[in-house]
C-alpha positions, 0 to 999 in steps of 0.5 A: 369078290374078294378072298376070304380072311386069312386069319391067324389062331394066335396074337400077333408077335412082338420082336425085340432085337436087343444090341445084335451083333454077328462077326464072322471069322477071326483076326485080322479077316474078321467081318462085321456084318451086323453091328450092335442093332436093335429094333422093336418091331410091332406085333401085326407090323409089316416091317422092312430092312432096307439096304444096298448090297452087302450092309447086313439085312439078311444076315440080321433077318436070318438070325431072326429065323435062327438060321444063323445064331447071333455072336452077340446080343438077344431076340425076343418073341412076346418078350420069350428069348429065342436067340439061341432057339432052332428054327423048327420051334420059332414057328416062322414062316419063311419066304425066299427069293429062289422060291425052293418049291418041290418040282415033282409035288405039286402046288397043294403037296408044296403048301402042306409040306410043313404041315406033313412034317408036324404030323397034322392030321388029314382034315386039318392039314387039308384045310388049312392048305385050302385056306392058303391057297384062298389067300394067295388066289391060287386055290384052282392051280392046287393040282399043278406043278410048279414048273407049270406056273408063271414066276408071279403064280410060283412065288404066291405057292411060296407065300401060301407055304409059308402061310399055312403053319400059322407062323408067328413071324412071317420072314420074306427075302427079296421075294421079288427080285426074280420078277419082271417089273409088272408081276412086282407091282402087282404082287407088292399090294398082294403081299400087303393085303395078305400080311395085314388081313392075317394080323402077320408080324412081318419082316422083309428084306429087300434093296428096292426103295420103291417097294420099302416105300409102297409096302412098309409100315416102317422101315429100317436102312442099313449101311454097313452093318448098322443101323441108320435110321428107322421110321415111317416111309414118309418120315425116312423121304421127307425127314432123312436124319444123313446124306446117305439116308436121303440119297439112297431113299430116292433122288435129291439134290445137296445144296451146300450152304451158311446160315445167316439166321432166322427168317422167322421163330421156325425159319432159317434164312441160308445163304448159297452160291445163287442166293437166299434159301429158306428152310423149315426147322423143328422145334429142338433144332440149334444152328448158329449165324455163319454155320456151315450146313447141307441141305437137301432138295428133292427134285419134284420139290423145286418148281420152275418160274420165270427168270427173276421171279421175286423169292426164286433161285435164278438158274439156267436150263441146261437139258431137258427129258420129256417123259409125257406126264413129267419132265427131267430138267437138268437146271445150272444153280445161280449164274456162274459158268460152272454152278452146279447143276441141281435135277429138277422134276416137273409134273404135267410140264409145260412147253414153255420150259421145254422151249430151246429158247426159255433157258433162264429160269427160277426155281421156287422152292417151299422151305418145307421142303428143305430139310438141312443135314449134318456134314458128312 
């Protein structure tokens, strides 16, 4: 039976950051480490800021929670600015990365500890602890301590902790990193469910482009500071708006390439170093004969074929990783010595393309799934 409802007293809470910035330091040491954001986040969204090391997502997430006050800029709750507002009266709940649970209380000390604080009364406190303990499926470890949990077992305690104030934004940093690879994947829905069962604006932070990927309703990437681009997961992988969104979303393979023009009304005719490429473009999108454009391919995008089928790219195999359900192919573009080498994935693959005799090969490529980029 699944556990009951977690829900919330109050409507969920809409966040507007309005042109966020935060510098620190001053002169020719100052650092940037959130420039000019701004972002709608959607009351009930679960909401990722996505970024590699450094490029300013818990800086911006702890603003969020007050921890750190803006340099420049406003946040709103339900349009009620909060820039300037102390953490203790946002009403957030936050969750961290090390967990911060109390060694010497135990699991229903840890979770009421904020509702002590607040002076809640005895059986509400008590039973709003019961409820969050429910909701995470901890409920039989109330009398533990933590150090009598697992990691998985710690960071739910930390969850239901957050839970249990009823909090009108849920912040989480990288909860998950301190996890080995099982207990992630198996809290990642847990965590999901939660948030979206309570009704939770939620706002979590993390590198791991696979959990942006499976949790988010959106997500926002990052890069030094700034923001790059925001959009649904499937938007971000299958549209990335740059080079860096699409090769920091998963792995892709650029093809440098000329428009020689239009295939079709919504078709683009490429010319590359192996041949004729086609490409998809969107109602809006200007190229011009001869221009000169990047265009990227994911690897599970290119389908292998036989040598010289008619449409295909022709390539040549150079090395080949067999995985049992996929196979890794490492695929020379075109016919020259030194062509470059595209990475090609190939779902339930067959021995033919796995053969040490079969190296050349085609490669198929359906024009929507090449999506042309700017230059860098």
């Amino acid at each position: 039976m699944p556990p009951p409802r977690y829900a919330l007293a109050d409507m969920s809470t809409r966040i507007d950051l309005d042109q966020i910035t935060k510098t620190f330091g001053a002169g020719p040491g100052k650092a940037t480490a959130v420039d000019h954001v701004s972002l709608v986040i959607e009351p009930g969204e679960l909401f990722f800021l996505l970024g590699p090391s450094g490029c300013g997502k818990t800086t911006l997430l702890r603003m969020i929670a007050g921890f750190i006050e803006p340099t420049s800029g406003r946040i709103a709750f339900n349009g009620r600015e909060v820039t300037n507002t102390p953490p203790n009266k946002r009403n957030t709940g936050m969750v961290f990365q090390s967990y911060a649970l109390w060694p010497h209380m135990t699991v229903e000390q840890n979770v009421a500890f904020g509702l002590t604080i607040r002076k809640t009364p005895a059986g509400a406190k008590d039973r709003a602890v019961k409820e969050a303990l429910e909701a995470v499926q901890m409920l039989e470890y109330a009398r533990r301590k933590p150090n009598q949990l697992s990691g998985g077992q710690q960071q739910r305690v930390a969850l239901a902790r957050a839970l249990v104030i009823r909090p009108d934004v849920l912040l989480l940093d990288e909860p998950l990193s301190n996890l080995d690879a099982k207990l992630r994947l198996d809290l990642r829905s847990e965590i999901r469910r939660i948030c979206k069962s309570a009704g939770l604006t939620t706002v979590y932070v993390t590198h791991d482009q696979k959990e942006a990927l499976s949790m988010a309703d959106r997500i926002a990437i990052m890069k030094g500071g700034q923001l790059q681009q925001t959009g649904t997961p499937q938007d971000l992988y299958r549209h990335p708006d740059s080079q860096f969104v699409a090769s920091f979303l998963g792995e892709t393979n650029f093809i440098e390439a000329k428009v020689a023009g239009h295939d079709a009304p919504d078709r683009l005719a490429l010319e590359t170093s192996a041949g004729k490429l086609l490409a998809t473009i969107h109602s809006g999108d200007s190229y011009s004969t001869g221009q000169r454009v990047t265009c990227s391919v994911r690897p599970e995008s290119i389908r292998l074929v036989d040598a010289g089928a008619p449409g295909s790219l022709p390539g040549k195999r150079l090395e080949s990783v067999y995985l049992g359900e996929i196979a890794q192919h490492q695929v020379r573009l075109g016919e020259q010595t030194m062509g470059q080498a595209l990475a090609v994935s190939e779902l339930n693959p067959t021995a033919e393309h796995l053969s040490k005799s079969t190296t050349q090969v085609g490669m198929h490529i359906d024009p929507r799934d090449v999506v042309i980029l700017p230059k860098a």
